[in-house]
CHARMM internal coordinates of N, CA and C (Angstrom, degrees):
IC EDIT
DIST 1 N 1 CA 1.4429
DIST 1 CA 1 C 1.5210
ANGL 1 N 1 CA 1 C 108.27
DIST 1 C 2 N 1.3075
ANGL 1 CA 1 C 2 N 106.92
DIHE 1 N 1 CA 1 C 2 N 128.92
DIST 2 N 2 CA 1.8550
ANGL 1 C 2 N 2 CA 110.95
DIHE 1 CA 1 C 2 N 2 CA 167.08
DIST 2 CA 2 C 1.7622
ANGL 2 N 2 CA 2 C 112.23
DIHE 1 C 2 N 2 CA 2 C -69.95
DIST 2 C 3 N 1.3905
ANGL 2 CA 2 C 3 N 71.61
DIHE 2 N 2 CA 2 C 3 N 142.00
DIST 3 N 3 CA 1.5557
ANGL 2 C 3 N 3 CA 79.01
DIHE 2 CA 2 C 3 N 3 CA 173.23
DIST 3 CA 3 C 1.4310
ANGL 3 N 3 CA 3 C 117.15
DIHE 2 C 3 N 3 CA 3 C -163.78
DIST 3 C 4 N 1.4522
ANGL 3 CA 3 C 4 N 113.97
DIHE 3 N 3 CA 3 C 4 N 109.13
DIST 4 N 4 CA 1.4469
ANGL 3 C 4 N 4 CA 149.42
DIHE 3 CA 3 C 4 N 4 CA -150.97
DIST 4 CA 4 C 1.2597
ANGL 4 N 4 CA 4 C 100.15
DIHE 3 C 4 N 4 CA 4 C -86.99
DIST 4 C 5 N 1.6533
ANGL 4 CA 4 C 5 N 119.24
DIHE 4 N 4 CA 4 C 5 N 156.19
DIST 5 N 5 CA 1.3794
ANGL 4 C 5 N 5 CA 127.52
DIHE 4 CA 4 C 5 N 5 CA 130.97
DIST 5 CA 5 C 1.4616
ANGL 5 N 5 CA 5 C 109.99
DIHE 4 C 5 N 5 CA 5 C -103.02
DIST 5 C 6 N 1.4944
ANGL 5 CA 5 C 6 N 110.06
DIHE 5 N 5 CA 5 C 6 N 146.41
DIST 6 N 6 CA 1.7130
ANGL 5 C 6 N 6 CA 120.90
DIHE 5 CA 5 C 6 N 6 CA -175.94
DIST 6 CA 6 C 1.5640
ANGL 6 N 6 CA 6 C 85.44
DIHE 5 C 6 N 6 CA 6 C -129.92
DIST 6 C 7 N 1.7222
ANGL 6 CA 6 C 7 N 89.05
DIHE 6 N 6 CA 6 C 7 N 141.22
DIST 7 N 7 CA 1.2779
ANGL 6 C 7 N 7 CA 101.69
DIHE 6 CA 6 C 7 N 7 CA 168.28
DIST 7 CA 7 C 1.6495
ANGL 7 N 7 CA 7 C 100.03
DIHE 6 C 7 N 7 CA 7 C -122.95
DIST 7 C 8 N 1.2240
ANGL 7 CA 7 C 8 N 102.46
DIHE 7 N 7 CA 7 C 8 N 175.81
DIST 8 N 8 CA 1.8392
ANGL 7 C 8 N 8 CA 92.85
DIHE 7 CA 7 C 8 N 8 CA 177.84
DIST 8 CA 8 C 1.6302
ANGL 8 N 8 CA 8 C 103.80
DIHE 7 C 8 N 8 CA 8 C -169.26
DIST 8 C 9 N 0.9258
ANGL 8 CA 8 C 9 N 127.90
DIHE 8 N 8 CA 8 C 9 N 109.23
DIST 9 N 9 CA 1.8397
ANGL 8 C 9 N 9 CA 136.47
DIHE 8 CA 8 C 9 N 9 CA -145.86
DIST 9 CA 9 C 1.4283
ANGL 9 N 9 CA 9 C 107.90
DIHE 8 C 9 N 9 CA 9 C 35.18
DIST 9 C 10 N 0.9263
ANGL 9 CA 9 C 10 N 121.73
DIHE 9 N 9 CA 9 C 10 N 72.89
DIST 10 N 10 CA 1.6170
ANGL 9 C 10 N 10 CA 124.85
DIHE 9 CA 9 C 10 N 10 CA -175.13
DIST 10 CA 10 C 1.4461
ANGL 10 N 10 CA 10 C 133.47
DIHE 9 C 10 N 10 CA 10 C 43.38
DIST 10 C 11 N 1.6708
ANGL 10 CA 10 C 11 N 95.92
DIHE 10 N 10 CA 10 C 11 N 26.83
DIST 11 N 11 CA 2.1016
ANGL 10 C 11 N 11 CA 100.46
DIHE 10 CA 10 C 11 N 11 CA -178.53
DIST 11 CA 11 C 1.4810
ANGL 11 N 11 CA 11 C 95.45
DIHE 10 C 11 N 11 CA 11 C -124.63
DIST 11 C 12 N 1.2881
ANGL 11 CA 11 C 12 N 114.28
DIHE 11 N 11 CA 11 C 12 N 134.20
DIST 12 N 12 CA 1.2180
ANGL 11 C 12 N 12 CA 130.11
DIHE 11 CA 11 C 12 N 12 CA -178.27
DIST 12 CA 12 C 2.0386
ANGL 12 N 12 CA 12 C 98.85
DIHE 11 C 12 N 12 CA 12 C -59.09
DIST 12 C 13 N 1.3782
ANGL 12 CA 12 C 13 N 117.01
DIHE 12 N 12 CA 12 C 13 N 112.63
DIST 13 N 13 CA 1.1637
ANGL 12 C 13 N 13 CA 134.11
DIHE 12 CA 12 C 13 N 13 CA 178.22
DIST 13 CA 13 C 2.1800
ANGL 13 N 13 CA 13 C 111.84
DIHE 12 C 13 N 13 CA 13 C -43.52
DIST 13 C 14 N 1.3994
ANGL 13 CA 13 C 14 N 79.67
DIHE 13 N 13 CA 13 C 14 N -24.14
DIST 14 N 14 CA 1.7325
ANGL 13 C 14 N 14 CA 81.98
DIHE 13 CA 13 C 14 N 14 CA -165.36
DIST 14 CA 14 C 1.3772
ANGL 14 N 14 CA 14 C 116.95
DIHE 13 C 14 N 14 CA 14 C -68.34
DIST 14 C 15 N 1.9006
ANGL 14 CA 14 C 15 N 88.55
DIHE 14 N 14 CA 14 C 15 N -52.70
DIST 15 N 15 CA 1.5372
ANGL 14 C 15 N 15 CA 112.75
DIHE 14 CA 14 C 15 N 15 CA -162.20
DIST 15 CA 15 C 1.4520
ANGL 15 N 15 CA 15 C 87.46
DIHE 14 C 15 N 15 CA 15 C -73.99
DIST 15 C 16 N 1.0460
ANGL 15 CA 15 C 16 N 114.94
DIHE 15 N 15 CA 15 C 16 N -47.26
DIST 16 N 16 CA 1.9843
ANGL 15 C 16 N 16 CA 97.60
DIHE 15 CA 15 C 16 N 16 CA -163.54
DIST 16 CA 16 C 1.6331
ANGL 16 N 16 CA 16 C 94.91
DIHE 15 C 16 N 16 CA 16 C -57.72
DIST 16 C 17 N 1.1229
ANGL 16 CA 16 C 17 N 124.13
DIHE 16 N 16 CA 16 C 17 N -53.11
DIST 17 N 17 CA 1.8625
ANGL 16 C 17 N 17 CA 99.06
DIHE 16 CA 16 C 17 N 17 CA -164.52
DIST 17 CA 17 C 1.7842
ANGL 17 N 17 CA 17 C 109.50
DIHE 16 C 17 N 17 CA 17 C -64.32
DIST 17 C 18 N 1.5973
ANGL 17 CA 17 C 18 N 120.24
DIHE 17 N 17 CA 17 C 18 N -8.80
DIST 18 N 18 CA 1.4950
ANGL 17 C 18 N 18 CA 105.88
DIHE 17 CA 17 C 18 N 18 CA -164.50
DIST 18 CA 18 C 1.7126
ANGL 18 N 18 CA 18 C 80.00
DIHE 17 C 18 N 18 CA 18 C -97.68
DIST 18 C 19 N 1.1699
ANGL 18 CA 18 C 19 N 122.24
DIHE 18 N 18 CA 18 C 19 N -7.96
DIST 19 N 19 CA 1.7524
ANGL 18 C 19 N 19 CA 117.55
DIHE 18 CA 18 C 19 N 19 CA 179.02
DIST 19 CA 19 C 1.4285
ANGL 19 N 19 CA 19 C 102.84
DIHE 18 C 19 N 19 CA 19 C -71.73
DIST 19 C 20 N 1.0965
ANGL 19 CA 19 C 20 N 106.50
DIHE 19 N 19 CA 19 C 20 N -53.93
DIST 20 N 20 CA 1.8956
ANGL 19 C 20 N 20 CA 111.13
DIHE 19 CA 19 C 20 N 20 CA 170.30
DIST 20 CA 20 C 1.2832
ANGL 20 N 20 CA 20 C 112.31
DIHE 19 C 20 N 20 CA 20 C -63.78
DIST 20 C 21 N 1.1022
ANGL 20 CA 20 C 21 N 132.95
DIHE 20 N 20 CA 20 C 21 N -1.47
DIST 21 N 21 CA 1.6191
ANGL 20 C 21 N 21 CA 103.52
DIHE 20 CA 20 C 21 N 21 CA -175.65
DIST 21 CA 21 C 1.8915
ANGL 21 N 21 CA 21 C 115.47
DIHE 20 C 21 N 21 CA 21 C 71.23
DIST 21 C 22 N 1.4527
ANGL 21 CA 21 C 22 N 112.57
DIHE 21 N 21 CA 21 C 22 N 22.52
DIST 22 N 22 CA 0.8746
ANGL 21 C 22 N 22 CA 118.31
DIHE 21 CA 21 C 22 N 22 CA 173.78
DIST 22 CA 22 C 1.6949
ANGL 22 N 22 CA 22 C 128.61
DIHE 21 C 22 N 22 CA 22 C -107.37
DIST 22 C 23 N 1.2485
ANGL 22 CA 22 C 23 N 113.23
DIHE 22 N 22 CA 22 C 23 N -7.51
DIST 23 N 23 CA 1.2134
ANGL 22 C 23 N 23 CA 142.18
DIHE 22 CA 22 C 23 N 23 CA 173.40
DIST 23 CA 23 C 1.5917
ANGL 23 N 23 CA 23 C 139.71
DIHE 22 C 23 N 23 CA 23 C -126.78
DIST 23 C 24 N 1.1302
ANGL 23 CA 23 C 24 N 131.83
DIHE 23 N 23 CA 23 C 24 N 121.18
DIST 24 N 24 CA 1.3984
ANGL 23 C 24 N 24 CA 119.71
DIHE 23 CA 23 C 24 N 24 CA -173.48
DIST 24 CA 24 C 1.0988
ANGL 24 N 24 CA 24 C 97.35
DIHE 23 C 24 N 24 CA 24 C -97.36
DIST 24 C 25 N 1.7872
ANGL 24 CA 24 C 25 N 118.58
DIHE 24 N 24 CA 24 C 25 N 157.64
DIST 25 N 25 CA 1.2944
ANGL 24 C 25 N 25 CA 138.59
DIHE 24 CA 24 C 25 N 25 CA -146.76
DIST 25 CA 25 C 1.9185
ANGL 25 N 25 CA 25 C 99.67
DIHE 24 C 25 N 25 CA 25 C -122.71
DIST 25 C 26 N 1.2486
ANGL 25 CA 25 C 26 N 109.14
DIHE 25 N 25 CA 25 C 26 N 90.05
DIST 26 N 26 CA 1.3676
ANGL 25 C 26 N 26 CA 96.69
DIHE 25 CA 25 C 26 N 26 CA 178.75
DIST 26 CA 26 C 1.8268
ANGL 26 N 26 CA 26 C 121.46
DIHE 25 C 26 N 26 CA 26 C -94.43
DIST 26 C 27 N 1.2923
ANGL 26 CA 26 C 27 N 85.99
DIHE 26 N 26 CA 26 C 27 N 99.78
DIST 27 N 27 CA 1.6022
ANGL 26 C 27 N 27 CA 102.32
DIHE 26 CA 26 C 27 N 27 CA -178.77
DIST 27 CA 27 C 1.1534
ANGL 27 N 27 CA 27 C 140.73
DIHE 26 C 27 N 27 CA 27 C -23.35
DIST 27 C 28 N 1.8282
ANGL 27 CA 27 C 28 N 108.88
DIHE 27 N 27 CA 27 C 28 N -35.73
DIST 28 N 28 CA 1.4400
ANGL 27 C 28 N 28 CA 121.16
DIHE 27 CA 27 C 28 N 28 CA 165.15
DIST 28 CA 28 C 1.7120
ANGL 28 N 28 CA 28 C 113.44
DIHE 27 C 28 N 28 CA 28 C -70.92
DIST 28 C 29 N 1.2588
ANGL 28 CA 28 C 29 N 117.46
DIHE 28 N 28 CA 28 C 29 N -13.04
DIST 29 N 29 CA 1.3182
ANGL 28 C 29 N 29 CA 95.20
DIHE 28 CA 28 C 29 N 29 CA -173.12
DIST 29 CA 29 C 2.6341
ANGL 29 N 29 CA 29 C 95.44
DIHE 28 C 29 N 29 CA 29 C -118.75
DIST 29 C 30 N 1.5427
ANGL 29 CA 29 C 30 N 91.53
DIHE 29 N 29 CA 29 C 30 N 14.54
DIST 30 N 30 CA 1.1903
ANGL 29 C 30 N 30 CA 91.85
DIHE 29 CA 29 C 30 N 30 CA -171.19
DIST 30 CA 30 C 1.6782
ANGL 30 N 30 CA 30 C 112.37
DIHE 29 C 30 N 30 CA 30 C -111.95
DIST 30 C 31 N 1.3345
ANGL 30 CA 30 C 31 N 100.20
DIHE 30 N 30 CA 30 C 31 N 40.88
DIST 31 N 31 CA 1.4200
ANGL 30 C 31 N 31 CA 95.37
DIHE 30 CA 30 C 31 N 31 CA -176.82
DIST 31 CA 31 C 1.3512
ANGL 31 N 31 CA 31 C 114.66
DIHE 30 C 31 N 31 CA 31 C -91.53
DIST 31 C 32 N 1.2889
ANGL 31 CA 31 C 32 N 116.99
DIHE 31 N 31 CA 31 C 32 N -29.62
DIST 32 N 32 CA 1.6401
ANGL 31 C 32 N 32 CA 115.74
DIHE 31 CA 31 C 32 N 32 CA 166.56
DIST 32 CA 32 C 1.7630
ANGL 32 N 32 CA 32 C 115.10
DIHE 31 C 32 N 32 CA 32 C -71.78
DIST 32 C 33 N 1.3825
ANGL 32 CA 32 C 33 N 122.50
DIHE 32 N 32 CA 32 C 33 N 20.66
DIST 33 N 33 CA 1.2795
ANGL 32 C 33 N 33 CA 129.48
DIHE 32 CA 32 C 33 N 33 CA 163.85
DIST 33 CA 33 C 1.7733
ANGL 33 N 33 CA 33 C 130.11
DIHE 32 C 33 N 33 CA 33 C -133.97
DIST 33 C 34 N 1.4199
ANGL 33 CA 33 C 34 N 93.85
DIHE 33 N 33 CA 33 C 34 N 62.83
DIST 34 N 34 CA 1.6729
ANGL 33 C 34 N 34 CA 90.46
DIHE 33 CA 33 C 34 N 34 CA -158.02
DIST 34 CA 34 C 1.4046
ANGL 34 N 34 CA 34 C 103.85
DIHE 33 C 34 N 34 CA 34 C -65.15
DIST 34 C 35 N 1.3151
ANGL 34 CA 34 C 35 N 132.01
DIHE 34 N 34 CA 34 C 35 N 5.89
DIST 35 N 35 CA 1.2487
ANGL 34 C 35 N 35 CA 112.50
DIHE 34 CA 34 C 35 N 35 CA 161.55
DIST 35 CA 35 C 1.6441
ANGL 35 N 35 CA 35 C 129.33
DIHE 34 C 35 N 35 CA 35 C -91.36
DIST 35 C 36 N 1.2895
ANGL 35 CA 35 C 36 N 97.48
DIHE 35 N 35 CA 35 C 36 N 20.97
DIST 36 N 36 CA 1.9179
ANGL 35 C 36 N 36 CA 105.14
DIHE 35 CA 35 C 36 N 36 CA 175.69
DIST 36 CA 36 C 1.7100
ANGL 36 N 36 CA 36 C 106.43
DIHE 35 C 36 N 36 CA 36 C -67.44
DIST 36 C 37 N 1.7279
ANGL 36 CA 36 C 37 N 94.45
DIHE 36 N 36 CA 36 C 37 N -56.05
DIST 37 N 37 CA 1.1986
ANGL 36 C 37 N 37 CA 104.62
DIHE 36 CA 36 C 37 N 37 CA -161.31
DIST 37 CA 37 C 1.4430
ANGL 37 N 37 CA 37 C 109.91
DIHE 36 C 37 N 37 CA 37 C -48.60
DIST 37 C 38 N 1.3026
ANGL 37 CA 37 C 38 N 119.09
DIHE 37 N 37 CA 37 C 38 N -62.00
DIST 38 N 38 CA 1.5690
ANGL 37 C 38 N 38 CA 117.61
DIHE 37 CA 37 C 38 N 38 CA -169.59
DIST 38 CA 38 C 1.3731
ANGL 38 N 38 CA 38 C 106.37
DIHE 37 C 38 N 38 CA 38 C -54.87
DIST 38 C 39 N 1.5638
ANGL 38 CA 38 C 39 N 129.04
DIHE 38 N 38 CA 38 C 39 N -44.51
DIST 39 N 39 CA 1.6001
ANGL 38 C 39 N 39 CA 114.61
DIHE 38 CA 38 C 39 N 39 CA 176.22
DIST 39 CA 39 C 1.5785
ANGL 39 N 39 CA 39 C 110.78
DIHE 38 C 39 N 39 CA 39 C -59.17
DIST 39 C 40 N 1.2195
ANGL 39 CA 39 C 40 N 126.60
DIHE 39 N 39 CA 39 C 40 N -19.11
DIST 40 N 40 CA 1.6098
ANGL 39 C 40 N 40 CA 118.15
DIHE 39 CA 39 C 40 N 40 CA -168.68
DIST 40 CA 40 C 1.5928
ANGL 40 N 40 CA 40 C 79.96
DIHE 39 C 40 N 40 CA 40 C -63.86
DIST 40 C 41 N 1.3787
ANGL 40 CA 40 C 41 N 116.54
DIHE 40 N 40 CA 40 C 41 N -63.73
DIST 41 N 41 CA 1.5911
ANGL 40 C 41 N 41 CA 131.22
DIHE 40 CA 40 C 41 N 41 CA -141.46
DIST 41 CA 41 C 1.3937
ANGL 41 N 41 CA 41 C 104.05
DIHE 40 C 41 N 41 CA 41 C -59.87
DIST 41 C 42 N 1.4020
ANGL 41 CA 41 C 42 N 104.33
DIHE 41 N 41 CA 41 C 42 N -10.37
DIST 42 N 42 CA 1.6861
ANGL 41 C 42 N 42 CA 107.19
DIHE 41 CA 41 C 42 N 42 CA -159.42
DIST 42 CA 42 C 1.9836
ANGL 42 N 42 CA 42 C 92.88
DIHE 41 C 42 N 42 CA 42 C -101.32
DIST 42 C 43 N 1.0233
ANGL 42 CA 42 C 43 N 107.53
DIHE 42 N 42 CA 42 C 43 N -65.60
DIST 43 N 43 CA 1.3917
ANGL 42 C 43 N 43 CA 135.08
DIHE 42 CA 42 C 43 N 43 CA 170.95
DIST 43 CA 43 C 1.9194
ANGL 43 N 43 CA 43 C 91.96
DIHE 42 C 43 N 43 CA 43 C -36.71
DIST 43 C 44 N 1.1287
ANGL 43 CA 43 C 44 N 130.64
DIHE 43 N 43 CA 43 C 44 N -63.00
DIST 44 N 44 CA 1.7665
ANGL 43 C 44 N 44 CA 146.44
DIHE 43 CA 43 C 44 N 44 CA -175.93
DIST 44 CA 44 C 2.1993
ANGL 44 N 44 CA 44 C 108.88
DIHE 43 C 44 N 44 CA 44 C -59.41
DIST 44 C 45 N 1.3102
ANGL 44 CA 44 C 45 N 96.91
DIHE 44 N 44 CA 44 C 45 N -30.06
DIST 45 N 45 CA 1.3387
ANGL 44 C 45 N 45 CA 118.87
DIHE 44 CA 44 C 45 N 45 CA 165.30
DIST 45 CA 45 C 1.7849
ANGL 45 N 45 CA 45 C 111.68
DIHE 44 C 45 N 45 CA 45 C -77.22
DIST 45 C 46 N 0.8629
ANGL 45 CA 45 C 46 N 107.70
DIHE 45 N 45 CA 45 C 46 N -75.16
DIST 46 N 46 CA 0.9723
ANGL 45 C 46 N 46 CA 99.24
DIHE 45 CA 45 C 46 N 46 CA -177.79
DIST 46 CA 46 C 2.0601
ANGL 46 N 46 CA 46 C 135.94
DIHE 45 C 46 N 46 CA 46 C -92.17
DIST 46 C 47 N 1.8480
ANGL 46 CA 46 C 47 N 94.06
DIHE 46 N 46 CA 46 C 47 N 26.79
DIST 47 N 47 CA 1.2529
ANGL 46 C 47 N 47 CA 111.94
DIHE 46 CA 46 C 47 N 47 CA 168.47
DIST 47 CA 47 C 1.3138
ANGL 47 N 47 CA 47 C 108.19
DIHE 46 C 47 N 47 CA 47 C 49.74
DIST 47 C 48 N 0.9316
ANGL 47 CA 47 C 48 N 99.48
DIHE 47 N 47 CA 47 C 48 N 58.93
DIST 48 N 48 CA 1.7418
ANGL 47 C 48 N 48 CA 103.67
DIHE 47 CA 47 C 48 N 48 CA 169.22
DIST 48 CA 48 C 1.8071
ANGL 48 N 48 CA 48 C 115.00
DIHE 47 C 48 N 48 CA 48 C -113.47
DIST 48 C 49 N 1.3738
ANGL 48 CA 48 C 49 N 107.61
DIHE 48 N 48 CA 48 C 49 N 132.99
DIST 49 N 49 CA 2.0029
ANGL 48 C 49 N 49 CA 101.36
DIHE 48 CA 48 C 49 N 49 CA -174.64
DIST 49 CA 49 C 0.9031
ANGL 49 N 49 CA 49 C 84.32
DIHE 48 C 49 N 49 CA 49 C 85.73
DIST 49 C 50 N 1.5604
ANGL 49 CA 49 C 50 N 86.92
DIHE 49 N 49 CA 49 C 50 N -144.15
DIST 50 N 50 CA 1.9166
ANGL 49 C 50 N 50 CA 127.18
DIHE 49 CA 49 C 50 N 50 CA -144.26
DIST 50 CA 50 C 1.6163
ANGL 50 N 50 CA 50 C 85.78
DIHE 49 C 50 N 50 CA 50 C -81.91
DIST 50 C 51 N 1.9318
ANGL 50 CA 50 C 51 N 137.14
DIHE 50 N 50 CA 50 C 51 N 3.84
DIST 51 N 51 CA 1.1016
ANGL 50 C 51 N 51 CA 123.59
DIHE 50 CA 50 C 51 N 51 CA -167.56
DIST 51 CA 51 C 1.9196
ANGL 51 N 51 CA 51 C 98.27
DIHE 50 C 51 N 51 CA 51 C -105.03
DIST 51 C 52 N 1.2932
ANGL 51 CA 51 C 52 N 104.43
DIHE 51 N 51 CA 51 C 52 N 20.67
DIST 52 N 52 CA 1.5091
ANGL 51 C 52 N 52 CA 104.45
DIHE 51 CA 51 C 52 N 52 CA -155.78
DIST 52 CA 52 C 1.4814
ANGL 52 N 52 CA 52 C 81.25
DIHE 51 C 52 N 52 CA 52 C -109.20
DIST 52 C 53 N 1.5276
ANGL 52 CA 52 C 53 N 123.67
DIHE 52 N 52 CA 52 C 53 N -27.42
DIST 53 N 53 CA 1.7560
ANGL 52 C 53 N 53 CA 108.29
DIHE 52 CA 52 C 53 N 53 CA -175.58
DIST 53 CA 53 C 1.4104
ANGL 53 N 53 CA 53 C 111.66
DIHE 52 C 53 N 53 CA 53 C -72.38
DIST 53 C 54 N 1.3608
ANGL 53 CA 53 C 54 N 104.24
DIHE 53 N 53 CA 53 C 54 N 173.39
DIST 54 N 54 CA 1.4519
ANGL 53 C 54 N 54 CA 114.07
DIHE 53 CA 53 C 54 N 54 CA 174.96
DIST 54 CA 54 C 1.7404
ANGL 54 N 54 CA 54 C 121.06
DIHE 53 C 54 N 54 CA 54 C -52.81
DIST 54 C 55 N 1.0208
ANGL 54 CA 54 C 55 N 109.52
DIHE 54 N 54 CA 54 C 55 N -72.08
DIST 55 N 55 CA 1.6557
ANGL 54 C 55 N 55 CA 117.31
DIHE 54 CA 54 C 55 N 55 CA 164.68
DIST 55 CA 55 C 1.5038
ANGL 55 N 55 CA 55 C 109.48
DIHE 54 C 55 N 55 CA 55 C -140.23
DIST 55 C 56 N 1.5799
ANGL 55 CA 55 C 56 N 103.71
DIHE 55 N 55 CA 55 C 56 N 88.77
DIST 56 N 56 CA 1.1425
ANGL 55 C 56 N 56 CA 117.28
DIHE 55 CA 55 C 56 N 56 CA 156.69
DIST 56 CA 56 C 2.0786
ANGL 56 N 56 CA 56 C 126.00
DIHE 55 C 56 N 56 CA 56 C -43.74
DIST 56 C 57 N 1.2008
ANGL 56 CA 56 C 57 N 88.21
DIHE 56 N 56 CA 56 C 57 N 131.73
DIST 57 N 57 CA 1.6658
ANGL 56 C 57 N 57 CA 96.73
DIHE 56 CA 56 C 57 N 57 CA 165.60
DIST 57 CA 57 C 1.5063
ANGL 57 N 57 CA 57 C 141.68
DIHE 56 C 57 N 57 CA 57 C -86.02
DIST 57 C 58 N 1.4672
ANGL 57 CA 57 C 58 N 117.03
DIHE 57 N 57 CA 57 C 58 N 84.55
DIST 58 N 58 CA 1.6330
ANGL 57 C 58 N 58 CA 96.00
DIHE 57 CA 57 C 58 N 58 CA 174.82
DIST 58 CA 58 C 1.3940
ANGL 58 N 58 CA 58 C 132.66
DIHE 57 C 58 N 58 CA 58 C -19.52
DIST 58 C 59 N 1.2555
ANGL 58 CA 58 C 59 N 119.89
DIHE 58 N 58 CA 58 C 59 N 132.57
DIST 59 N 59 CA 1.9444
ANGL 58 C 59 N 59 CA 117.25
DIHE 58 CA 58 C 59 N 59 CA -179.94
DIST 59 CA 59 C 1.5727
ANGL 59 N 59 CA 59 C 108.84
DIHE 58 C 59 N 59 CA 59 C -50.45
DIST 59 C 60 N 1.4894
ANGL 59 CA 59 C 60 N 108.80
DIHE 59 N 59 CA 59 C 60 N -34.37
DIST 60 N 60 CA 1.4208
ANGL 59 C 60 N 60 CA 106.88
DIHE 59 CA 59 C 60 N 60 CA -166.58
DIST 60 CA 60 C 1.6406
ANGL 60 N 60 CA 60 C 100.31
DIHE 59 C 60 N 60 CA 60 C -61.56
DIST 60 C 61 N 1.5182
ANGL 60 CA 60 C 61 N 109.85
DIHE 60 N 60 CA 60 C 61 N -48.57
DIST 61 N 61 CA 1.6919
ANGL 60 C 61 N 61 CA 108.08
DIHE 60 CA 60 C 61 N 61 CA -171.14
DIST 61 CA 61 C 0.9978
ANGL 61 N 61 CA 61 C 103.73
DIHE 60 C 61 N 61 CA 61 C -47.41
DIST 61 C 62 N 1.5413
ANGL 61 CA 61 C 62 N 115.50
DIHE 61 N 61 CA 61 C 62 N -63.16
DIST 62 N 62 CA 1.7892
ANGL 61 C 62 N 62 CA 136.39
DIHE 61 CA 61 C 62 N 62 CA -170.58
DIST 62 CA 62 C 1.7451
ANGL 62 N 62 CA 62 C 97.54
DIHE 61 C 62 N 62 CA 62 C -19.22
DIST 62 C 63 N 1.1547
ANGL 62 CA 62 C 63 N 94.25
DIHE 62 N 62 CA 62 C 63 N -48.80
DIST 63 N 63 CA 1.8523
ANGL 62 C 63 N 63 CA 103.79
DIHE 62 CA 62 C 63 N 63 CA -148.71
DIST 63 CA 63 C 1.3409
ANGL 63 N 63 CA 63 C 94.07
DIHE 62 C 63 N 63 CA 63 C -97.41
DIST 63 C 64 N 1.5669
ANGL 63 CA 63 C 64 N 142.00
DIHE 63 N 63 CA 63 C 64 N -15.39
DIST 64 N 64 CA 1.0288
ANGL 63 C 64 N 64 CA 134.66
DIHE 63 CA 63 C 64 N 64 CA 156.03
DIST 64 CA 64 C 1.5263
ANGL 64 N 64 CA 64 C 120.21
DIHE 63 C 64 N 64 CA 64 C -61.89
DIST 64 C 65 N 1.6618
ANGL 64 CA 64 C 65 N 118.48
DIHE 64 N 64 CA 64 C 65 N -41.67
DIST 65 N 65 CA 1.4724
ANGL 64 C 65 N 65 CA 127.10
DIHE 64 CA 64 C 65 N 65 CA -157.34
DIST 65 CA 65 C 1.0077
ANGL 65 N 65 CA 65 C 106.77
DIHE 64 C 65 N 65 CA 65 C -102.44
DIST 65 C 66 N 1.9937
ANGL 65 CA 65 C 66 N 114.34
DIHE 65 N 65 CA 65 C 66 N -17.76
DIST 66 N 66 CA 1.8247
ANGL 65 C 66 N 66 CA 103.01
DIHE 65 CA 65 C 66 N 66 CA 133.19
DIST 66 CA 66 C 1.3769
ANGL 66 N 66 CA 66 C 164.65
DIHE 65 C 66 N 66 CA 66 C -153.19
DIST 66 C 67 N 1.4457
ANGL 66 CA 66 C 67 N 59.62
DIHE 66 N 66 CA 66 C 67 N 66.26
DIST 67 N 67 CA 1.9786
ANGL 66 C 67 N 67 CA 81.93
DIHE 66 CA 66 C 67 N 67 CA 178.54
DIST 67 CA 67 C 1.4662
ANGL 67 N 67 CA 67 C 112.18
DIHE 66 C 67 N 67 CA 67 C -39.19
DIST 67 C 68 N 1.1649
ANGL 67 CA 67 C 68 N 115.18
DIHE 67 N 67 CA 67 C 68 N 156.22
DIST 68 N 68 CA 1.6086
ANGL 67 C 68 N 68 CA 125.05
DIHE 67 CA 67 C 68 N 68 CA -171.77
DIST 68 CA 68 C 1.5648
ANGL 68 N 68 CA 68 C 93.33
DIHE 67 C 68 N 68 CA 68 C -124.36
DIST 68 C 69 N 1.6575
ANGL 68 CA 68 C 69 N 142.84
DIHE 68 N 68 CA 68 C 69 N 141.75
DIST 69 N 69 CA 0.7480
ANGL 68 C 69 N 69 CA 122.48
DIHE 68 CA 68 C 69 N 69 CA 161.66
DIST 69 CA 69 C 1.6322
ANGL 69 N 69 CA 69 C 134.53
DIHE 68 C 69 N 69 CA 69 C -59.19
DIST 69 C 70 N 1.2306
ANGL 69 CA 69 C 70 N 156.61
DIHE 69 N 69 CA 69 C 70 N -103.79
DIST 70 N 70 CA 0.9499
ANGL 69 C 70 N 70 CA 144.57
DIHE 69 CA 69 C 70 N 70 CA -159.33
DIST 70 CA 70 C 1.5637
ANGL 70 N 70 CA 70 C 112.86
DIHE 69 C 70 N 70 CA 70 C 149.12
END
COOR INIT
IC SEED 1 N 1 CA 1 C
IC BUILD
C-alpha cells in the first residue's frame, strides 16, 4: 500500500484532517508519524468530525461489515 505525505500551502495534508476530526488514524500504517496519534486523541476529546457521532465506525470495520461478495 502507498503511503504519501501531502502538503498543501505549507500544512501537512494529514494532520490537518485528523486535527478536525476528519480522518481516522490507522496505526499500522502510522508509525512514521507519531504526531497523528495525539491529534486523533485531541480532535476524539473534544468531538470534533466523525468524533462528534454516537459510535463512530473505523473504515476498516465499515468495509469489513460490508463487503459484498464478488
Amino acid at each position: 500500500r502507498a503511503v504519501a505525505d501531502v502538503q498543501c500551502r505549507g500544512q501537512d495534508a494529514g494532520q490537518s484532517q485528523v486535527r478536525a476530526g476528519m480522518a481516522w488514524v490507522y496505526t499500522a500504517y502510522a508509525q512514521g508519524h507519531p504526531r497523528l496519534a495525539p491529534l486523533q486523541r485531541q480532535a476524539r476529546a473534544q468531538r470534533l468530525g466523525l468524533w462528534s457521532q454516537p459510535r463512530p465506525v473505523a473504515p476498516w470495520v465499515y468495509r469489513h461489515r460490508y463487503a459484498t461478495a464478488r
